[in-house]
C-alpha positions as CSV (number, residue, x, y, z in Angstrom):
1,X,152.9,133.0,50.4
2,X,151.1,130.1,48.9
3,X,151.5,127.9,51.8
4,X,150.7,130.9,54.4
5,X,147.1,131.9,52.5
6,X,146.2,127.5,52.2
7,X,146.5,127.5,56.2
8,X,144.0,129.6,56.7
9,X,141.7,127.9,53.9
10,X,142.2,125.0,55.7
11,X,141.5,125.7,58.9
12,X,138.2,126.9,57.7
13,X,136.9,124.5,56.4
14,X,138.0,122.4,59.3
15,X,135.8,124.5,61.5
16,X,133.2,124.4,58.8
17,X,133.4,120.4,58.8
18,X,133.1,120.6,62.9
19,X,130.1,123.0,63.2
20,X,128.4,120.6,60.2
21,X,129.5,117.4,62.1
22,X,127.9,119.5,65.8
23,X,125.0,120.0,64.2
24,X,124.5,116.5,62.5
25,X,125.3,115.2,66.2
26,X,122.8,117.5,68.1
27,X,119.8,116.3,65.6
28,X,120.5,112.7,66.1
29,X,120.9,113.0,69.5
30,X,117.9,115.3,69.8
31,X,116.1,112.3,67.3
32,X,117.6,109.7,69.8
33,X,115.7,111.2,72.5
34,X,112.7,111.9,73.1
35,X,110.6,113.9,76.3
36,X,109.0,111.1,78.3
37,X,105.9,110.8,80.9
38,X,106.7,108.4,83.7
39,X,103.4,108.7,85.7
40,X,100.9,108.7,85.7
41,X,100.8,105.9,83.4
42,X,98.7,104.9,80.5
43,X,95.1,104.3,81.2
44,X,95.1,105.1,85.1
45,X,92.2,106.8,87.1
46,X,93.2,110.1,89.2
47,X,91.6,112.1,91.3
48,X,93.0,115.3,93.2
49,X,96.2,116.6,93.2
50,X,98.1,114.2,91.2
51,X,101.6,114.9,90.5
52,X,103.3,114.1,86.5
53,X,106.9,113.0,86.5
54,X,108.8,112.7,83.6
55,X,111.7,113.6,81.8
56,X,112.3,117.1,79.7
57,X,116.6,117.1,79.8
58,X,116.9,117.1,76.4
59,X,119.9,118.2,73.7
60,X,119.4,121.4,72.7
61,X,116.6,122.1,75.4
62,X,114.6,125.1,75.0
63,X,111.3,124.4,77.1
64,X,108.7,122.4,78.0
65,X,104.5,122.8,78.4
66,X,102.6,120.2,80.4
67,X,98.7,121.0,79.1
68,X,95.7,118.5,79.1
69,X,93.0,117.7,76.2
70,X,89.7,115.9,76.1
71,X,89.8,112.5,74.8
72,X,88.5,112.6,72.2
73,X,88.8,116.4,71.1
74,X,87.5,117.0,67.6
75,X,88.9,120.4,68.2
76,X,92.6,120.1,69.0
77,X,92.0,122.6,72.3
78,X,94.7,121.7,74.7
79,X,95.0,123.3,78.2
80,X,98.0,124.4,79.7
81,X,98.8,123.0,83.0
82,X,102.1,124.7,84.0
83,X,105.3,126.1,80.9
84,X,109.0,125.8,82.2
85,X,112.6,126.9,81.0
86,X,114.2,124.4,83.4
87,X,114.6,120.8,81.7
88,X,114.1,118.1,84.1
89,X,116.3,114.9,84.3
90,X,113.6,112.6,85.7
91,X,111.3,113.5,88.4
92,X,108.4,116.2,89.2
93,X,106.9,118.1,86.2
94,X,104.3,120.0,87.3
95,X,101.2,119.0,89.7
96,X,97.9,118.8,88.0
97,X,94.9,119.5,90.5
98,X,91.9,117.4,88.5
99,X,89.4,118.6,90.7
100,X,89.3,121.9,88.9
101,X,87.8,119.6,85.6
102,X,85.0,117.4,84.9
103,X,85.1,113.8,85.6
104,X,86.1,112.0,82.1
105,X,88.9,111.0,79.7
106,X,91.8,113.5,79.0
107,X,94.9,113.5,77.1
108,X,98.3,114.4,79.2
109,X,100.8,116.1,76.5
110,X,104.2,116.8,77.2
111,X,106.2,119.2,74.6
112,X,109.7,119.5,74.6
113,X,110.5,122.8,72.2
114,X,114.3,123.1,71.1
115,X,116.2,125.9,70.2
116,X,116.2,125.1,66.3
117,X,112.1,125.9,66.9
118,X,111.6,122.1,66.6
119,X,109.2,120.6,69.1
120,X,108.5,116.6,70.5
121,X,105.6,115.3,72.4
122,X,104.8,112.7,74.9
123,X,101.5,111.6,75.5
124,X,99.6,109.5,77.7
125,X,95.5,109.0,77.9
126,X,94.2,108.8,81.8
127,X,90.6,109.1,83.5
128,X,89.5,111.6,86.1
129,X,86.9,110.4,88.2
130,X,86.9,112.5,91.4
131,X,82.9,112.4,91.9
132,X,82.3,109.1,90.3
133,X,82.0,105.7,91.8
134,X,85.0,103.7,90.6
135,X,83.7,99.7,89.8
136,X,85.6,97.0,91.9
137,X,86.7,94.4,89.8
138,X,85.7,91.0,91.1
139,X,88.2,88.3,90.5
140,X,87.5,85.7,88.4
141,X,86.9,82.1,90.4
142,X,88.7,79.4,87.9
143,X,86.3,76.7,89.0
144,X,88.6,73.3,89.7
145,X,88.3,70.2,88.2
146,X,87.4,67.6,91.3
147,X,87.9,63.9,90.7
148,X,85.2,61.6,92.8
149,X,85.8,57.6,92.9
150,X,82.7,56.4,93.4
151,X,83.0,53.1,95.2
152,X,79.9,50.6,95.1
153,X,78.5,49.9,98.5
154,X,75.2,47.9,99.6
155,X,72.7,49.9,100.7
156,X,70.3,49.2,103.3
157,X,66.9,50.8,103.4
158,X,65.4,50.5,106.7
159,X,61.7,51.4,106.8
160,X,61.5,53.8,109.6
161,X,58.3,52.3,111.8
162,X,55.3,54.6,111.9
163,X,53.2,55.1,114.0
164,X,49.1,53.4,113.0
165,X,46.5,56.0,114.4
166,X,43.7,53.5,115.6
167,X,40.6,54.6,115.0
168,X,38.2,55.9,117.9
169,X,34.9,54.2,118.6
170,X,32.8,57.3,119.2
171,X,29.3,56.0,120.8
172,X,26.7,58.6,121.0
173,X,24.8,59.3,124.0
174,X,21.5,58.4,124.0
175,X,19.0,61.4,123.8
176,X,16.4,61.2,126.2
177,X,12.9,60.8,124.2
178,X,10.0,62.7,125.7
179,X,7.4,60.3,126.9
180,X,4.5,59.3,125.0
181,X,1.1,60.5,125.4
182,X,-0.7,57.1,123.6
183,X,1.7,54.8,126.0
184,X,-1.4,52.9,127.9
185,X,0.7,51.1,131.1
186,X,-0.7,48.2,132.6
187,X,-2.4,49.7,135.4
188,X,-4.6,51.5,133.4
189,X,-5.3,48.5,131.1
190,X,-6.7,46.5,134.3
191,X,-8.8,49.5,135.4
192,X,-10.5,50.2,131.8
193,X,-11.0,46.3,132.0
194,X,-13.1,46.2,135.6
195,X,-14.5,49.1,134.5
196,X,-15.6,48.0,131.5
197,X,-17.1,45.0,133.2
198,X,-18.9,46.7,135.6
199,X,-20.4,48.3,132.8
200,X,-21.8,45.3,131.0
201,X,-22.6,44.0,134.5
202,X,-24.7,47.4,135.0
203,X,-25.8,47.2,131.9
204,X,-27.4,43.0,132.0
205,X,-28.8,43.7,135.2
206,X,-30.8,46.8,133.8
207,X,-32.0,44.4,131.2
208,X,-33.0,42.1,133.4
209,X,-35.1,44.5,135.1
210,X,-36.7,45.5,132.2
211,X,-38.1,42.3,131.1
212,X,-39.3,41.5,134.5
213,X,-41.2,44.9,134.1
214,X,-42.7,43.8,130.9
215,X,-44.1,40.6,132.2
Protein backbone atom coordinates (compact mmCIF):
# COMPACT_ATOMS: atom_id res chain seq x y z
CA UNK A 1 0.00 0.00 0.00
CA UNK A 2 2.89 2.28 0.82
CA UNK A 3 4.51 1.83 -2.43
CA UNK A 4 1.07 2.06 -4.49
CA UNK A 5 0.02 5.72 -2.68
CA UNK A 6 4.25 7.04 -3.25
CA UNK A 7 3.56 6.38 -7.18
CA UNK A 8 1.12 8.61 -7.37
CA UNK A 9 3.04 11.38 -5.18
CA UNK A 10 5.53 10.96 -7.40
CA UNK A 11 4.25 11.29 -10.49
CA UNK A 12 2.85 14.52 -9.26
CA UNK A 13 5.30 16.19 -8.58
CA UNK A 14 7.00 15.04 -11.80
CA UNK A 15 4.25 16.82 -13.62
CA UNK A 16 4.58 19.65 -11.22
CA UNK A 17 8.42 19.91 -11.96
CA UNK A 18 7.44 19.82 -16.00
CA UNK A 19 4.72 22.49 -16.02
CA UNK A 20 7.38 24.65 -13.69
CA UNK A 21 10.37 23.78 -16.07
CA UNK A 22 7.44 24.75 -19.42
CA UNK A 23 6.92 27.78 -17.93
CA UNK A 24 10.51 28.75 -16.95
CA UNK A 25 11.25 27.79 -20.74
CA UNK A 26 8.38 29.86 -22.34
CA UNK A 27 9.60 33.11 -20.33
CA UNK A 28 13.17 32.82 -21.47
CA UNK A 29 12.31 32.04 -24.70
CA UNK A 30 9.66 34.78 -24.81
CA UNK A 31 12.75 37.11 -23.04
CA UNK A 32 15.04 35.67 -25.92
CA UNK A 33 12.89 37.08 -28.36
CA UNK A 34 11.76 39.98 -29.08
CA UNK A 35 8.95 41.49 -31.93
CA UNK A 36 11.13 43.19 -34.60
CA UNK A 37 10.56 46.07 -37.40
CA UNK A 38 12.52 45.31 -40.56
CA UNK A 39 11.49 48.33 -42.62
CA UNK A 40 11.23 50.87 -42.80
CA UNK A 41 14.33 51.40 -41.11
CA UNK A 42 15.60 53.90 -38.63
CA UNK A 43 15.59 57.41 -39.66
CA UNK A 44 14.12 56.99 -43.35
CA UNK A 45 11.79 59.45 -45.14
CA UNK A 46 8.32 57.97 -46.53
CA UNK A 47 5.72 59.17 -48.35
CA UNK A 48 2.43 57.27 -49.44
CA UNK A 49 1.60 53.98 -49.04
CA UNK A 50 4.50 52.49 -47.34
CA UNK A 51 4.36 49.08 -46.35
CA UNK A 52 6.07 47.82 -42.48
CA UNK A 53 7.58 44.36 -42.42
CA UNK A 54 8.56 42.81 -39.43
CA UNK A 55 8.37 39.96 -37.27
CA UNK A 56 5.40 39.15 -34.56
CA UNK A 57 5.92 34.93 -34.34
CA UNK A 58 6.60 35.00 -30.97
CA UNK A 59 6.35 32.07 -27.98
CA UNK A 60 3.32 32.38 -26.34
CA UNK A 61 1.83 34.86 -29.09
CA UNK A 62 -1.32 36.54 -28.29
CA UNK A 63 -1.41 39.65 -30.70
CA UNK A 64 0.09 42.37 -32.16
CA UNK A 65 -0.86 46.47 -32.77
CA UNK A 66 1.13 48.45 -35.30
CA UNK A 67 0.10 52.35 -34.21
CA UNK A 68 2.24 55.54 -34.87
CA UNK A 69 3.20 58.57 -32.41
CA UNK A 70 4.51 62.06 -32.89
CA UNK A 71 8.09 62.40 -32.20
CA UNK A 72 8.37 63.96 -29.76
CA UNK A 73 4.86 63.31 -27.96
CA UNK A 74 4.72 64.84 -24.48
CA UNK A 75 1.50 63.07 -24.35
CA UNK A 76 2.06 59.34 -24.92
CA UNK A 77 -1.07 59.45 -27.75
CA UNK A 78 -0.25 56.61 -30.07
CA UNK A 79 -2.45 55.87 -33.17
CA UNK A 80 -3.44 52.62 -34.17
CA UNK A 81 -2.53 51.61 -37.68
CA UNK A 82 -3.95 48.09 -38.01
CA UNK A 83 -4.45 45.07 -34.56
CA UNK A 84 -3.88 41.32 -35.63
CA UNK A 85 -4.32 37.78 -33.93
CA UNK A 86 -2.13 36.27 -36.67
CA UNK A 87 1.77 36.31 -35.66
CA UNK A 88 3.83 36.91 -38.58
CA UNK A 89 7.19 35.09 -39.22
CA UNK A 90 8.87 37.84 -41.18
CA UNK A 91 7.27 39.72 -43.85
CA UNK A 92 4.08 42.32 -44.28
CA UNK A 93 2.67 43.82 -41.13
CA UNK A 94 0.30 46.09 -42.01
CA UNK A 95 0.41 49.11 -44.80
CA UNK A 96 0.59 52.48 -43.42
CA UNK A 97 -0.95 55.24 -45.95
CA UNK A 98 1.16 58.56 -44.55
CA UNK A 99 -0.79 60.75 -46.66
CA UNK A 100 -3.69 60.64 -44.30
CA UNK A 101 -1.00 62.67 -41.65
CA UNK A 102 0.93 65.76 -41.52
CA UNK A 103 4.34 65.92 -42.86
CA UNK A 104 6.80 65.50 -39.73
CA UNK A 105 8.61 62.98 -37.36
CA UNK A 106 6.59 59.98 -36.03
CA UNK A 107 7.35 57.09 -33.96
CA UNK A 108 6.45 53.38 -35.53
CA UNK A 109 5.55 50.96 -32.47
CA UNK A 110 5.16 47.52 -32.77
CA UNK A 111 3.52 45.45 -29.56
CA UNK A 112 3.63 42.01 -29.29
CA UNK A 113 0.95 41.08 -26.27
CA UNK A 114 1.37 37.37 -24.88
CA UNK A 115 -0.99 35.28 -23.35
CA UNK A 116 0.47 35.78 -19.63
CA UNK A 117 -0.93 39.64 -20.40
CA UNK A 118 2.79 40.57 -20.86
CA UNK A 119 3.51 42.83 -23.74
CA UNK A 120 7.09 43.89 -25.92
CA UNK A 121 7.68 46.74 -28.21
CA UNK A 122 9.67 47.49 -31.26
CA UNK A 123 10.30 50.86 -32.26
CA UNK A 124 11.70 52.71 -34.93
CA UNK A 125 11.65 56.81 -35.54
CA UNK A 126 10.94 57.81 -39.49
CA UNK A 127 10.01 61.13 -41.35
CA UNK A 128 6.90 61.73 -43.46
CA UNK A 129 7.38 64.30 -45.95
CA UNK A 130 4.80 63.76 -48.70
CA UNK A 131 4.36 67.67 -49.54
CA UNK A 132 7.76 68.77 -48.57
CA UNK A 133 10.81 69.25 -50.74
CA UNK A 134 13.29 66.60 -49.67
CA UNK A 135 17.20 68.40 -49.76
CA UNK A 136 19.65 66.63 -52.23
CA UNK A 137 22.74 65.96 -50.54
CA UNK A 138 25.71 67.22 -52.51
CA UNK A 139 28.75 65.06 -52.33
CA UNK A 140 31.57 66.26 -50.82
CA UNK A 141 34.66 66.98 -53.41
CA UNK A 142 37.95 65.74 -51.42
CA UNK A 143 40.14 68.27 -53.15
CA UNK A 144 43.53 66.30 -54.30
CA UNK A 145 46.80 67.07 -53.48
CA UNK A 146 48.70 67.96 -57.06
CA UNK A 147 52.47 67.87 -57.08
CA UNK A 148 54.03 70.62 -59.80
CA UNK A 149 57.97 70.36 -60.57
CA UNK A 150 58.73 73.54 -61.56
CA UNK A 151 61.59 73.45 -63.93
CA UNK A 152 63.75 76.75 -64.54
CA UNK A 153 63.64 77.88 -68.11
CA UNK A 154 64.99 81.27 -69.74
CA UNK A 155 62.56 83.49 -70.68
CA UNK A 156 62.48 85.67 -73.50
CA UNK A 157 60.47 88.83 -73.53
CA UNK A 158 60.00 90.08 -76.87
CA UNK A 159 58.69 93.68 -77.11
CA UNK A 160 55.86 93.36 -79.38
CA UNK A 161 56.53 96.50 -82.06
CA UNK A 162 53.93 99.20 -81.93
CA UNK A 163 52.75 101.00 -84.09
CA UNK A 164 54.14 105.29 -83.66
CA UNK A 165 51.07 107.49 -84.77
CA UNK A 166 52.91 110.41 -86.60
CA UNK A 167 51.61 113.44 -86.01
CA UNK A 168 49.53 115.47 -88.84
CA UNK A 169 50.62 118.75 -90.07
CA UNK A 170 47.24 120.47 -90.17
CA UNK A 171 47.82 124.00 -92.25
CA UNK A 172 44.92 126.29 -92.16
CA UNK A 173 43.54 127.74 -95.05
CA UNK A 174 44.00 131.18 -95.52
CA UNK A 175 40.81 133.31 -94.87
CA UNK A 176 40.25 135.71 -97.47
CA UNK A 177 40.55 139.40 -95.83
CA UNK A 178 38.11 141.89 -97.21
CA UNK A 179 39.88 144.62 -98.99
CA UNK A 180 40.87 147.77 -97.53
CA UNK A 181 39.22 150.98 -97.93
CA UNK A 182 42.72 153.33 -96.89
CA UNK A 183 44.80 150.94 -99.49
CA UNK A 184 45.97 153.99 -101.98
CA UNK A 185 47.34 151.88 -105.35
CA UNK A 186 49.78 153.40 -107.39
CA UNK A 187 47.53 154.64 -110.01
CA UNK A 188 45.92 156.88 -107.87
CA UNK A 189 49.19 158.09 -106.21
CA UNK A 190 50.38 159.34 -109.79
CA UNK A 191 46.98 161.05 -110.51
CA UNK A 192 46.75 162.95 -106.92
CA UNK A 193 50.45 163.80 -107.90
CA UNK A 194 49.70 165.63 -111.64
CA UNK A 195 46.89 166.77 -110.07
CA UNK A 196 48.37 168.26 -107.44
CA UNK A 197 50.87 169.87 -109.75
CA UNK A 198 48.47 171.25 -111.92
CA UNK A 199 47.31 172.84 -108.99
CA UNK A 200 50.36 174.75 -107.93
CA UNK A 201 50.93 175.39 -111.64
CA UNK A 202 47.26 177.02 -111.61
CA UNK A 203 47.87 178.44 -108.75
CA UNK A 204 51.80 180.44 -109.72
CA UNK A 205 50.36 181.50 -112.80
CA UNK A 206 47.36 183.27 -111.01
CA UNK A 207 49.96 184.86 -109.03
CA UNK A 208 51.69 185.94 -111.64
CA UNK A 209 48.83 187.65 -113.03
CA UNK A 210 48.20 189.34 -110.06
CA UNK A 211 51.38 191.16 -109.68
CA UNK A 212 51.32 192.11 -113.28
CA UNK A 213 47.92 193.73 -112.45
CA UNK A 214 49.34 195.57 -109.60
CA UNK A 215 52.09 197.21 -111.54
Amino acid sequence: MTGSGALPRLLAVFLALAAALQAVGLAAAQAAASPVITSPAEGDILKGQVAVNGLTDLPNFASAELAFAYDPDPTGTWFTIQTTNLPVAGGLIATWDTTAVTDGDYMLRLRVSFLDASSQDALVKVKVRNYTVVPTATPAVTPTATVVLQIPTAIVIAASPTATVQPTAVIPTPTSLPPNPARVTTGEIFSGFWKGALVVGLLVLLFGALVRLRR
